[in-house]
Each structure stands twice: as structure tokens, then as C-alpha cells.
RODO-2510 file (C-alpha; in nm, 4 decimals, decimal comma):
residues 448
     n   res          X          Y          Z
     1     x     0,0000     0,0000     0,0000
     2     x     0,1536     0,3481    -0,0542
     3     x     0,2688     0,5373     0,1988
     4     x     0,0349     0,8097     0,3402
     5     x     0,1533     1,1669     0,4777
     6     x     0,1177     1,1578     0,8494
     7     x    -0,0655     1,4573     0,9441
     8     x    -0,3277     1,7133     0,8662
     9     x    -0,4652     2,0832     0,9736
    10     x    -0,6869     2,0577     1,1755
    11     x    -1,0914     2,0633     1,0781
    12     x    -1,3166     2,2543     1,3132
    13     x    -1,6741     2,2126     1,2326
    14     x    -1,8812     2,5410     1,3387
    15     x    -2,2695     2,6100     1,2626
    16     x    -2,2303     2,9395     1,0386
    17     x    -2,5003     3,1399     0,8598
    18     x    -2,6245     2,9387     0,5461
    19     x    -2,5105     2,5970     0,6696
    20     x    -2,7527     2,3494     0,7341
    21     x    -2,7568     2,0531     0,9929
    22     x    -2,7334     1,8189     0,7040
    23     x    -2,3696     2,0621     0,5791
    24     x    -2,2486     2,0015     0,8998
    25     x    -2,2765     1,6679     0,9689
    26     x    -2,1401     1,5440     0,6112
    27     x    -1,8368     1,7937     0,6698
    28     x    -1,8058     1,6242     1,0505
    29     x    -1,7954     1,2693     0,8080
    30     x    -1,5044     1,4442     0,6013
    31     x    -1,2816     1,5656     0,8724
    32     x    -1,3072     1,1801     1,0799
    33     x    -1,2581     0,9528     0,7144
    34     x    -0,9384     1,2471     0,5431
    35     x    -0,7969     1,1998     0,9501
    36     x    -0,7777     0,8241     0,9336
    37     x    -0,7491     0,7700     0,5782
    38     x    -0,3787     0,9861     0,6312
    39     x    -0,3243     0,9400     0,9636
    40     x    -0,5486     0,6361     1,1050
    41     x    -0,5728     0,3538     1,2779
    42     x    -0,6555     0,5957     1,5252
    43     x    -0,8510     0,6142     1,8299
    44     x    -1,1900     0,8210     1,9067
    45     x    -0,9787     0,9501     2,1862
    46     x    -0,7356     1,0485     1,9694
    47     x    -0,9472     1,1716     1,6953
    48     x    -1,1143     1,4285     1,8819
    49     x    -0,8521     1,6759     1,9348
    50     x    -0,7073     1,5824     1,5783
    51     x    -1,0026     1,6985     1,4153
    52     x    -1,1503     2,0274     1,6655
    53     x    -1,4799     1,7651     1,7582
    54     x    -1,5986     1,6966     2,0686
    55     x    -1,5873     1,3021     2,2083
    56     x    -1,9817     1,2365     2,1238
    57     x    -1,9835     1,4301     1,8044
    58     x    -1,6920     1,1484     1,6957
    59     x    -1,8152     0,8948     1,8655
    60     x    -2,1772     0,9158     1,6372
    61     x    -2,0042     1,0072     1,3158
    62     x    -1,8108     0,7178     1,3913
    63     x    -2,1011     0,5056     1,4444
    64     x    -2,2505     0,5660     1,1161
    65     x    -1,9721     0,5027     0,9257
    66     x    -1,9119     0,2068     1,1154
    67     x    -2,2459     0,0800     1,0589
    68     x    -2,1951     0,1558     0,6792
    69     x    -1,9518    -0,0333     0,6595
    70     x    -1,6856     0,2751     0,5678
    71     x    -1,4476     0,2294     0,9023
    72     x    -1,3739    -0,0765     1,0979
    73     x    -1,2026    -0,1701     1,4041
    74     x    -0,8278    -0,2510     1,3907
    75     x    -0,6576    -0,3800     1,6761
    76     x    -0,6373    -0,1724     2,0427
    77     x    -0,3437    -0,0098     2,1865
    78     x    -0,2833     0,0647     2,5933
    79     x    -0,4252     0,3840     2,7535
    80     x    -0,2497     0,5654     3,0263
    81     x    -0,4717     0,4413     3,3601
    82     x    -0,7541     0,3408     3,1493
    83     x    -0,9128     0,0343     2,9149
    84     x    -0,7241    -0,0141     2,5837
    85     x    -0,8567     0,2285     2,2998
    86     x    -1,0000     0,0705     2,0377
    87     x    -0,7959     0,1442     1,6924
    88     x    -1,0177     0,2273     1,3731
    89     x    -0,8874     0,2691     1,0176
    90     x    -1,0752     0,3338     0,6642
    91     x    -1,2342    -0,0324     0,5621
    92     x    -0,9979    -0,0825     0,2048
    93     x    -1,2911    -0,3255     0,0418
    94     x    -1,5842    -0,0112     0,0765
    95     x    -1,5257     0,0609    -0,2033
    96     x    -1,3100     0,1570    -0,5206
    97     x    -1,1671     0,3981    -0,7831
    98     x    -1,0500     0,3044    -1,1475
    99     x    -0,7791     0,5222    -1,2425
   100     x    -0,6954     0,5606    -1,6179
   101     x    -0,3529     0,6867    -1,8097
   102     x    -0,4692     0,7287    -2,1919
   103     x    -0,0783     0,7833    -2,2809
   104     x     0,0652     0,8179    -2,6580
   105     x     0,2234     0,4410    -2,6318
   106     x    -0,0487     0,2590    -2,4685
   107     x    -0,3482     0,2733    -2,2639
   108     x    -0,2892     0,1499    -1,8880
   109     x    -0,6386     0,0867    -1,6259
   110     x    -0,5599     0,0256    -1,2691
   111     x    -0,8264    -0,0988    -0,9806
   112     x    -0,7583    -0,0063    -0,6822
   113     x    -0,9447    -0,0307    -0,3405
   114     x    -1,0113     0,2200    -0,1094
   115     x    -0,6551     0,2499     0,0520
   116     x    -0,5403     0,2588    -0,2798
   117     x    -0,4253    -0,1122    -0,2620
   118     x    -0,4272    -0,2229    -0,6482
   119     x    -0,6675    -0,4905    -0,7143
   120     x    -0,6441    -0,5460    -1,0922
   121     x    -0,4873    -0,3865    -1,3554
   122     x    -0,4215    -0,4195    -1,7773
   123     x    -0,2472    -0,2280    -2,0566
   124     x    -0,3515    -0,1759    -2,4342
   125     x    -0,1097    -0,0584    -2,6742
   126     x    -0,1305     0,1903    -2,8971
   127     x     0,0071     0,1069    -3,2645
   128     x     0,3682     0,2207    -3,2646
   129     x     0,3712     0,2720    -3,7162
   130     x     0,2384     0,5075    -3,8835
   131     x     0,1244     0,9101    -3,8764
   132     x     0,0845     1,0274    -3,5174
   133     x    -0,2543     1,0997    -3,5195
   134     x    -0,3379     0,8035    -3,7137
   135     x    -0,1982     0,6574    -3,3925
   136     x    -0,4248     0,7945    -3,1489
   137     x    -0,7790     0,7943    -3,2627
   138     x    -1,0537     0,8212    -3,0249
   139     x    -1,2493     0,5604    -3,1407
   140     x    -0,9788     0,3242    -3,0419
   141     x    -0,8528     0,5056    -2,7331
   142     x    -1,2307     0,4675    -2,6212
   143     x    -1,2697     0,1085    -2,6595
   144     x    -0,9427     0,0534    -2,5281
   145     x    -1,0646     0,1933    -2,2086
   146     x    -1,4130     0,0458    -2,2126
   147     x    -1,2786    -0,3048    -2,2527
   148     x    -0,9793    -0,2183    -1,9879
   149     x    -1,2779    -0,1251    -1,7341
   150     x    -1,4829    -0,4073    -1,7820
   151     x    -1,1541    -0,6441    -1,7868
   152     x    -1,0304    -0,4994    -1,4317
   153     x    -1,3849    -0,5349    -1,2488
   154     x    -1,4100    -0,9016    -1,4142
   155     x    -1,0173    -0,9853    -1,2892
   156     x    -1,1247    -0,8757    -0,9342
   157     x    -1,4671    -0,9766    -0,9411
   158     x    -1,5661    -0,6328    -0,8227
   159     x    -1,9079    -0,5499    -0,8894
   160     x    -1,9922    -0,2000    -1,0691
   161     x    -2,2003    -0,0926    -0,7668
   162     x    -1,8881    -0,0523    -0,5610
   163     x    -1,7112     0,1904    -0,7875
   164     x    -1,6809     0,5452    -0,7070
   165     x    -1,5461     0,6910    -0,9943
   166     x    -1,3210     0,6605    -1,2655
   167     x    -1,0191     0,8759    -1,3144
   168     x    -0,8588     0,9592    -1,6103
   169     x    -0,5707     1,1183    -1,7462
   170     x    -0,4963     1,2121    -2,0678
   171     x    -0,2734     1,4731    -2,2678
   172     x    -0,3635     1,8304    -2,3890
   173     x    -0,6045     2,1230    -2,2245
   174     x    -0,9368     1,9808    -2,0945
   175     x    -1,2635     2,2364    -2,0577
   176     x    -1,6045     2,1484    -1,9475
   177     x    -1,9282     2,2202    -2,1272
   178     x    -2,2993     2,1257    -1,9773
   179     x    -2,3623     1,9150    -2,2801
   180     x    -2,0397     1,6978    -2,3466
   181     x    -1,9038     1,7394    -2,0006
   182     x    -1,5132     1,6769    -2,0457
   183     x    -1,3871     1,7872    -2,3813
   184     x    -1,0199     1,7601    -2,4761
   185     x    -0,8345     1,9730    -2,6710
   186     x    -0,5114     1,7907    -2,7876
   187     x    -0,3321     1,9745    -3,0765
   188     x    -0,0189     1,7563    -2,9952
   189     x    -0,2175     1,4255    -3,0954
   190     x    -0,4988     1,5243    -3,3331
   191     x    -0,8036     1,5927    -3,0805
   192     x    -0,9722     1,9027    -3,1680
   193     x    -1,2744     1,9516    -2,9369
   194     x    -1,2511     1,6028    -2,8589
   195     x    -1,5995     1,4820    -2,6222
   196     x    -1,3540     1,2358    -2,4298
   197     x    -1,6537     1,1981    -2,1358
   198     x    -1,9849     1,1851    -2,3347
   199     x    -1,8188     0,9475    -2,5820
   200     x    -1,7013     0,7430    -2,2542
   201     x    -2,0425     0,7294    -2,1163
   202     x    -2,2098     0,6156    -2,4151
   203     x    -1,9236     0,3056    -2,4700
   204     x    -1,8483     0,1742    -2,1368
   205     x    -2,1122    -0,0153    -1,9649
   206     x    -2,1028     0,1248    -1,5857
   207     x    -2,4184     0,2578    -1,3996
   208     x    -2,5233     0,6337    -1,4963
   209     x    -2,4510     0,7768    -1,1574
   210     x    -2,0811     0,6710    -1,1901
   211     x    -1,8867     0,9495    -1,2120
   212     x    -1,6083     1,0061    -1,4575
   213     x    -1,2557     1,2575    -1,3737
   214     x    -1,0888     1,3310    -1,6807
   215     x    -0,7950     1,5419    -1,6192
   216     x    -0,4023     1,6426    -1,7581
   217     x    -0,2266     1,3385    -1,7269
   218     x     0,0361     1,5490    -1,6044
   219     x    -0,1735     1,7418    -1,3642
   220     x    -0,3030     1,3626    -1,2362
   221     x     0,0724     1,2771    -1,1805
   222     x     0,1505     1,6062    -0,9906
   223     x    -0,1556     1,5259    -0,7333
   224     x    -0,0069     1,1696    -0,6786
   225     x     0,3634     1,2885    -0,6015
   226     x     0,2376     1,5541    -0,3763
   227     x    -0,0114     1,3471    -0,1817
   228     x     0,1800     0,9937    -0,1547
   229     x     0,6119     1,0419    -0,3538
   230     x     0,8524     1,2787    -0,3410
   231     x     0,6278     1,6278    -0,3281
   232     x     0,5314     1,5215     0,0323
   233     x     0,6173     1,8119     0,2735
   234     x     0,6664     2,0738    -0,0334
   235     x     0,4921     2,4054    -0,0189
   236     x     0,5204     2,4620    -0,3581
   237     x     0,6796     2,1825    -0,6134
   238     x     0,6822     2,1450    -1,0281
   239     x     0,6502     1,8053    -1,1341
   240     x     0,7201     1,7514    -1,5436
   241     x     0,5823     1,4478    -1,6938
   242     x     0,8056     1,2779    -1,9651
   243     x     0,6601     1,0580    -2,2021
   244     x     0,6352     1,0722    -2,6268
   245     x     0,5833     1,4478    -2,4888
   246     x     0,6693     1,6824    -2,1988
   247     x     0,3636     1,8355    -1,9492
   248     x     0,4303     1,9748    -1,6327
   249     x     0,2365     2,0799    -1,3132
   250     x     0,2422     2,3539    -1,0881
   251     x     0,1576     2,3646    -0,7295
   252     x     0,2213     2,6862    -0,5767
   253     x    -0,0115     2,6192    -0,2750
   254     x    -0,0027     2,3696    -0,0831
   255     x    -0,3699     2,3534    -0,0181
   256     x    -0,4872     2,3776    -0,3786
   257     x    -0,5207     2,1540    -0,6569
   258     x    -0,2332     2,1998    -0,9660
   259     x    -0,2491     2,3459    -1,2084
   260     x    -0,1792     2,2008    -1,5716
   261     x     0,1499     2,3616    -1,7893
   262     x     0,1538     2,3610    -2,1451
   263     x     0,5621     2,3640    -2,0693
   264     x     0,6753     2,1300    -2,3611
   265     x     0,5429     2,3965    -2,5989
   266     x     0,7520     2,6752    -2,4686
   267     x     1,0125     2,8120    -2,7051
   268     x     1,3780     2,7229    -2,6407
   269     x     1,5009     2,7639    -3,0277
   270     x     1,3346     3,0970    -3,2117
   271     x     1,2803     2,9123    -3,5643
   272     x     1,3866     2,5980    -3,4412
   273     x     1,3043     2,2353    -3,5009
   274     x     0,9141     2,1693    -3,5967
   275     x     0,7193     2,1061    -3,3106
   276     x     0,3696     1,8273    -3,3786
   277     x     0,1532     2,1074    -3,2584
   278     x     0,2856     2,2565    -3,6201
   279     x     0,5306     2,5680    -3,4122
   280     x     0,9025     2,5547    -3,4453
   281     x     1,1472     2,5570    -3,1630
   282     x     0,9064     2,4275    -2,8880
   283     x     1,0959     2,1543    -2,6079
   284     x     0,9423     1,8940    -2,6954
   285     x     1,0718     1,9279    -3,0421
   286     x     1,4061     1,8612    -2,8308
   287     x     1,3584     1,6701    -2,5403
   288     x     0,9819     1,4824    -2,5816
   289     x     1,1020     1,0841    -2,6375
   290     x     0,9714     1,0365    -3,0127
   291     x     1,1999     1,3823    -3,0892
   292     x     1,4447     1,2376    -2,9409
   293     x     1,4449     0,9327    -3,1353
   294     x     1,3566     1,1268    -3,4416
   295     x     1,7014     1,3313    -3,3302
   296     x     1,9422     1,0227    -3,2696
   297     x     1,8443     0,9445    -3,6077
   298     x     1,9100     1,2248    -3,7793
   299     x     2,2207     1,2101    -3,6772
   300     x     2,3229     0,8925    -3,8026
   301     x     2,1763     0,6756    -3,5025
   302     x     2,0364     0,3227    -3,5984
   303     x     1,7216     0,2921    -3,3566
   304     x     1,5610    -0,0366    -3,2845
   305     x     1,3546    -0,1380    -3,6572
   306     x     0,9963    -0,1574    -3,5899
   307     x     1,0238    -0,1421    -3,1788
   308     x     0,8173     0,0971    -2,9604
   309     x     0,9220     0,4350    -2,8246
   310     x     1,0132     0,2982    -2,4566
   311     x     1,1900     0,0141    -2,6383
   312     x     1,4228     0,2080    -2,8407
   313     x     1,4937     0,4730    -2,6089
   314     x     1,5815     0,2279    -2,3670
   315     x     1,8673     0,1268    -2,6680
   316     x     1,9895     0,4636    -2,6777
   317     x     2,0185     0,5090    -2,3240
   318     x     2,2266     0,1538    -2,3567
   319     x     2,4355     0,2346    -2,6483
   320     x     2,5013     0,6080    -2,4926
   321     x     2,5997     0,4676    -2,1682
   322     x     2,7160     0,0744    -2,1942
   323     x     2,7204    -0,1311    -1,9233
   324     x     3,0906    -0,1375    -1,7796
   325     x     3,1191    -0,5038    -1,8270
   326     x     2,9765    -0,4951    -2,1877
   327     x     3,3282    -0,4130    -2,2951
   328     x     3,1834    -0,1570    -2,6031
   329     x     3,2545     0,2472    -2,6289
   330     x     3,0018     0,4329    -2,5276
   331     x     2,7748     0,4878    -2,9369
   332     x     2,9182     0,8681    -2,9548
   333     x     2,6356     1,0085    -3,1608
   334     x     2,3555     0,8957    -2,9154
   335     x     2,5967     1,0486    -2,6299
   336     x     2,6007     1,3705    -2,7939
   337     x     2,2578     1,3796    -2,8604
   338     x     2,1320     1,2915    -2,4991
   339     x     2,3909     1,5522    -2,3953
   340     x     2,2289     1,8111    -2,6005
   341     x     1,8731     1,7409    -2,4702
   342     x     2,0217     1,7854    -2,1027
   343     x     2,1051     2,0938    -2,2057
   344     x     1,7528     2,2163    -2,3448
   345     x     1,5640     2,0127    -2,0756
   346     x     1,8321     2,2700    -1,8355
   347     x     1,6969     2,5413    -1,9806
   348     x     1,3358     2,4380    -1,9522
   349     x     1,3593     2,3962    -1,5955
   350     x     1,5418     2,7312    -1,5541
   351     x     1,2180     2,9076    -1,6423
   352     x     1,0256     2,7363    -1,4557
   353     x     1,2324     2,8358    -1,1340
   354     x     1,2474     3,1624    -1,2474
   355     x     0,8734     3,1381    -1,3118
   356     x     0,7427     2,9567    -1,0130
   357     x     1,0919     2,9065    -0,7570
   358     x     0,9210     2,6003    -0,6565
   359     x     1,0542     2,3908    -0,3599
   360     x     1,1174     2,0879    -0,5909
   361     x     1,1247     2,0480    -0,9693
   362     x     1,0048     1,6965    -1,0021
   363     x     1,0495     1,4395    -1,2973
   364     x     0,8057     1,1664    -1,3914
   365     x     0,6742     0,9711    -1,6794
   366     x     0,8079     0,6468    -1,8342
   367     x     1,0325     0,8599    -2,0246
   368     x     1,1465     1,1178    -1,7778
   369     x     1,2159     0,8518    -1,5086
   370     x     1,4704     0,6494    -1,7735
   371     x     1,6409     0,9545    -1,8622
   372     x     1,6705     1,1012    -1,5285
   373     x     1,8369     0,8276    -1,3819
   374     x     2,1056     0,8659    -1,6378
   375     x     2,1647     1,2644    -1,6448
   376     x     1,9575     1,4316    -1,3601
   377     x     2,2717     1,5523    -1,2155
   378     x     2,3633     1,6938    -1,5455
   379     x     2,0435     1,8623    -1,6343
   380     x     2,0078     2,0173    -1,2830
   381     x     2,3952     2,1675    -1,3237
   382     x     2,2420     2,3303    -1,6690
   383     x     1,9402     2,4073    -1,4913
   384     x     2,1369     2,5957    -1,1986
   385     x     2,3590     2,7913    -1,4541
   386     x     2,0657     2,9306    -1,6088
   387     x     1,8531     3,0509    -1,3916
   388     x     1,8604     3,3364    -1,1372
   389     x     2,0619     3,2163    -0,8214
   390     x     1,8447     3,2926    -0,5470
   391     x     1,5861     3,0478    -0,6441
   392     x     1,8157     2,7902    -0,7968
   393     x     1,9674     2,8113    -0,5004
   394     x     1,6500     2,7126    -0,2877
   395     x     1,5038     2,4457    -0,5386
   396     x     1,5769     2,0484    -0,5374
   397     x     1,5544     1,9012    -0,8486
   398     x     1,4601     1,5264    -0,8231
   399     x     1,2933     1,2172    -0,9918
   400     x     0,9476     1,1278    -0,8947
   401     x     0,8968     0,7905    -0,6462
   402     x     0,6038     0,6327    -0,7806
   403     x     0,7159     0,5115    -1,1081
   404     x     0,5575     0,4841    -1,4562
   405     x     0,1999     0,3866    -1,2941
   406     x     0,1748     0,7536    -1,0939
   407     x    -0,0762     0,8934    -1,3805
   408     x    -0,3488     0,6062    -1,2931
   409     x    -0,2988     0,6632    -0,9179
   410     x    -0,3700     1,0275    -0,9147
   411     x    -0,6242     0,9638    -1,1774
   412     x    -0,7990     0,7631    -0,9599
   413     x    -0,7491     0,9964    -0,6627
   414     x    -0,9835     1,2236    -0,7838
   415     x    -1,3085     1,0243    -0,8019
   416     x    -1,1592     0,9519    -0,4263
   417     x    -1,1308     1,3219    -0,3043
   418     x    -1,4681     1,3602    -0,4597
   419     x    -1,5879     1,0746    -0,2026
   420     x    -1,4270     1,1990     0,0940
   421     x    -1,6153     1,5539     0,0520
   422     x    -1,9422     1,4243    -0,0168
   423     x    -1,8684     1,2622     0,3662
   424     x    -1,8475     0,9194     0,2175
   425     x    -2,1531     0,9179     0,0180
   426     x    -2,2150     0,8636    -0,3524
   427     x    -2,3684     1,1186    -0,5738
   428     x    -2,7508     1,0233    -0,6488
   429     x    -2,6820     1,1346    -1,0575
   430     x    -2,3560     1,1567    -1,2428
   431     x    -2,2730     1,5149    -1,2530
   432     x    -2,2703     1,6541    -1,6331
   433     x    -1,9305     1,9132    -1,4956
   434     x    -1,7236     1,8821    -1,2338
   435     x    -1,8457     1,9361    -0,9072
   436     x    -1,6414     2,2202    -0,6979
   437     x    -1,6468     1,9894    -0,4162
   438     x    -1,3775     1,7883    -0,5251
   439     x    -1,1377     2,0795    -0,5809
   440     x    -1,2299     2,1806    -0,2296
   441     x    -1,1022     1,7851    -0,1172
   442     x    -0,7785     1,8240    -0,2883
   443     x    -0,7567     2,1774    -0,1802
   444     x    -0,8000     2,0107     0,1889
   445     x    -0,5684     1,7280     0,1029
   446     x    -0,3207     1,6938     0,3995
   447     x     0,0103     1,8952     0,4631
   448     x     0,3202     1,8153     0,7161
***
């Protein structure tokens, strides 16, 4: 199970003008499951004073969501002078979250409980010949998740009932409109106006009051470093997804939700190389993985016939840098092209310390997490040298801690925050937009 933060500001539940009985008691709900579900097992005692509620108001929210089957007993620990104190924790099997990555290689759909525990999980590729966008079209992105979904409640024998959401990420900007709900705009890949959610709704076979959470990809990978890998404790933290393409988050408060960055299409070469979104000189016409393949061969490179993008960058990386015992020279054109890209990808993060002066510029993404174990060092030394020194001086640079799978768990943290500020109940009808209650849940998520 992944590790949780261990604490939280406290929540102190007062009757103000405009709040009802029924407000207050689903916000008491809140405070008692976000306490144990970060902090738990814990105690009534100790929940109390943890949360600004007095003993009976825990001890009846406690009761209902004990008798709902939501939290369950866990063991006892000693009391000073008194009877043991019963231990309670969130129940994992209440229920669960689906959490989606619709990448540019393949299409991966995780199961997980409620503690996040992964119950099931399946990946589709996408074809790796051909046109980009003739790559990536919806119709087969859409039944690649549909048949994911339905695979991942069959392999866990989870009925549909039980499922609070589904999460997904996917690339490009994402608005809302009452009619479609999530639309996707993803110049990069060929969606124009794309209706990701109504076209989701009419494919996969889930009840209507399901909710769907279709976000950045890189936005859902920023919310799952911050709340469970290496953003825990920031204030404010950057975290740059690296895949075919580059995304990036921004947190600059630690009690609101990030905010999506359009970084890989910032100009580091004024008429530069030709971008996919049809500009010149954008990063990711430098440092995105299929530009950097596209690079290494332009230069004389011999990449992997007919292999996918994580295959043959994972050649590069092994002809750039051979294993010691391999007893071959280092392939000098890869080297000099990887070296190049840690220079651009230096750059790149230079503005965004100069931009944001996070706490922590943070790398992700199947992509980023292969090249930064190679040349992190050497990208954060470009990095350093070109931005001011004051906040270079203040920012760590560092790879992510959740792996390649990070998109799908802070896709399907969203359906889950959306949970936790309903008080642990499920929406009667799907809403058509987002809710604001969820970005309230993430803006509540915990901090150290």
C-alpha cells in the first residue's frame, strides 16, 4: 500500500449562517474519514482533538460510518490508567476507484481499493507505425478503455455498484461544457474539441450515476507525487511528466489543486526544429522521447527497426551509456545527442524556477524517469547555470517515487477526493461538470 503523509490541519466544524444541519454533519464525516485515511488507525480519543470535535460528536459520526460499513475496528493499543482504545482505520474493500492513463504508447487501467491497494490492472497498446494521429484515434482510445474497465472489475470480481469513480488522465487542455461534459483539446495528438466523457459514457457499460474525472495526465501525476512520492512536505513543487511528450504541473499552494502547464510547448530555439503542434522551436521538439528518437536518427543513429518508443529509447540510453562489463565504447552520436537534450531540458527547468521558484522540480513519466536516472545531475547543473541564483539556489531538483503507474494513481485519486467531501456518500446522478467539491477535497488534502 503506498505510503500516506502523516498529518493534517486541523478541521473545526462550526454552525455558520447558510449551513444546514445536514452541511455540517457530512463535513463532521469528512474531517473523521481524510484523519484516518492519512493518519489512522486511530482512536476516538485520539481523533477528537485531531479533528476540533468533541468526544460524542466522533463517537456518532463514527457510528454511522461504522455501521456503513466505511471504518472498521483494527486492533487496540494501551491507555495511560484506562481500558485499551480501540484502533479504527478506513475499511480498504468499501469501495473503489478506477484510475486511467490514456498515454501516446499505450493505454494502462488500474483498480484499486479504497486504501489505494491495487486490485487489478491491464495495458492496451497503442500502434507504434504510422502518422501520429493516425496513432491515437478516439475511437480506439475509447474502446481501449471500455474493454480495460470491464476487464479490471471481471479480474477482481468487483461489482460495478462498488465503484466510485473513474479517473482519467490524458494529454492536452481539458474544458467542461454542460452538454459533453469533459472535452479535450489535444493539438499535440490530433483531438480538436474532442468529447472524451460523453463518448465514454455512451461506450463503457457502468451505472449512470458513476462518475467520470478526466484530467491532464500530467496534472493527475503532480496530485499523486504531492499526496503519496517525493512532493510530500513541499509548499510549492513542479513536477514535469516525460513521455512521447513533456507536461508539467504547478503547485504553488499547498492547499490547492495543480495546475496544468503547457511547458513542452515553450520556445527554447526561435525558428527551431518543428514542433507536432505545427510551431518551431518548442521543447518537446528537443527533449519529448519520439523527438528524441527522431534526433538520434538524424544524426546517423540506428534505432531499434519496428520497436516501440520505450523500447528504443531504452537502446539509446544503452548504447550512450554501456554497461561497464559490456566491454563496447560508449555509441558517440547517441551520447552527444542525450547531452544536447540535457542541455535544453536545463533550460526548460530554468524558467520554470524563475517562473514559479518552486521547492522541488520533479520528474516523472516512463520517459522522464529512464532519462533522469542517467543525467539528472547533469540537467540540474544546466538548470542551476541558467537561472537566477536565489531560487536555484532554494530548489531540489529530483525524480518522482512512484514510477511509470503515478498517472493512474492520481487519476484515480480524484473520483476519491470527490468521495471523501461528499462525507463518504455517492452522488444520487452523475454530474454533467465537475463538481467544486472535489477541488475543495484536494484543496484540503493533507500537509506536514
Amino acid at each position: 500500500m503506498l505510503q500516506r503523509k502523516t498529518s493534517e490541519t486541523g478541521t473545526h466544524v462550526h454552525a455558520t449562517h447558510g449551513r444546514t444541519v445536514r452541511d455540517l454533519r457530512r463535513e463532521n464525516r469528512t474531517a473523521v474519514l481524510r484523519r484516518l485515511y492519512f493518519d489512522g488507525p486511530m482512536s476516538r480519543l485520539m481523533l477528537g482533538p485531531a479533528i476540533g470535535l468533541s468526544s460524542g460528536s466522533v463517537s456518532n459520526v463514527v457510528a454511522e460510518l461504522v455501521a456503513e460499513g466505511l471504518v472498521e475496528e483494527a486492533g487496540s493499543v494501551d491507555s495511560a490508567g484506562g481500558r485499551p482504545q480501540t484502533l479504527l482505520r478506513i475499511s480498504p474493500g468499501s469501495g473503489c476507484m478506477i484510475g486511467v492513463d490514456v498515454g501516446e504508447t499505450r493505454v494502462r487501467v488500474e483498480l484499486f481499493d479504497l486504501t489505494l491497494n491495487e486490485l487489478a490492472r491491464t495495458e492496451r497498446a497503442l500502434p507504434s507505425t504510422g502518422p501520429r494521429i493516425s496513432r491515437y484515434e478516439v475511437d480506439l482510445v475509447v474502446r481501449h478503455v471500455r474493454d480495460g474497465i470491464a476487464e479490471v472489475l471481471r479480474a477482481a470480481d468487483v461489482p460495478a455498484d462498488r465503484l466510485l469513480g473513474v479517473g482519467v488522465g490524458v494529454p492536452g487542455i481539458i474544458a467542461y461544457t454542460p452538454e459533453e461534459g469533459a472535452v479535450v483539446h489535444g493539438q499535440t495528438v490530433g483531438w480538436d474539441a474532442v468529447p472524451f466523457e460523453r463518448l465514454l459514457r455512451e461506450a463503457v457499460d457502468l451505472p449512470g450515476t458513476v462518475p467520470y474525472w478526466i484530467d491532464n495526465g500530467a496534472k493527475t501525476l503532480g496530485q499523486a507525487e504531492m499526496w503519496f512520492g517525493a512532493g510530500r512536505g513541499a509548499r510549492s513543487a513542479v513536477i514535469v511528466l516525460f513521455g512521447s511528450g513533456v507536461g508539467a504541473c504547478v503547485v504553488t499552494d499547498p492547499l490547492g489543486p495543480g495546475r496544468a502547464l503547457e511547458w513542452g510547448h515553450l520556445t527554447v530555439s526561435v525558428r527551431g526544429r518543428r514542433c507536432r503542434c505545427g510551431s518551431q522551436g518548442c521543447l518537446e521538439a528537443y527533449a519529448g522521447a519520439e523527438a528524441l528518437l527522431e534526433r538520434w536518427a538524424e544524426a546517423g543513429g540506428r534505432p531499434p527497426e519496428g520497436a516501440d518508443e520505450e523500447t528504443a529509447l531504452t537502446a539509446m540510453l544503452t548504447a550512450a551509456y554501456p554497461p561497464e562489463d559490456a566491454g563496447t565504447a560508449p555509441d558517440t552520436t547517441a551520447l552527444a545527442v542525450l547531452e544536447e537534450t540535457a542541455e535544453y531540458l536545463g533550460a526548460g527547468f530554468s524558467d520554470l524556477i524563475n517562473l514559479f521558484q518552486p521547492e522541488r522540480v520533479l520528474v516523472g513519466g516512463w520517459a522522464g524517469l529512464q532519462l533522469g536516472a542517467r543525467f539528472l545531475d547533469t540537467v540540474t547543473a544546466h538548470a542551476t547555470r541558467y537561472a537566477l541564483r536565489y531560487p536555484a539556489s532554494r530548489t531540489r531538483v529530483a525524480l518522482g517515487t512512484l514510477g511509470p503507474e503515478a498517472v493512474t494513481v492520481g487519476a484515480a485519486l480524484l473520483p476519491l477526493a470527490d468521495f471523501f467531501t461528499r462525507g463518504g456518500r455517492r452522488p444520487e446522478t452523475a454530474p454533467a461538470t465537475p463538481d467544486p467539491a472535489w477541488r475543495t477535497a484536494l484543496a484540503d488534502r493533507v500537509t506536514p
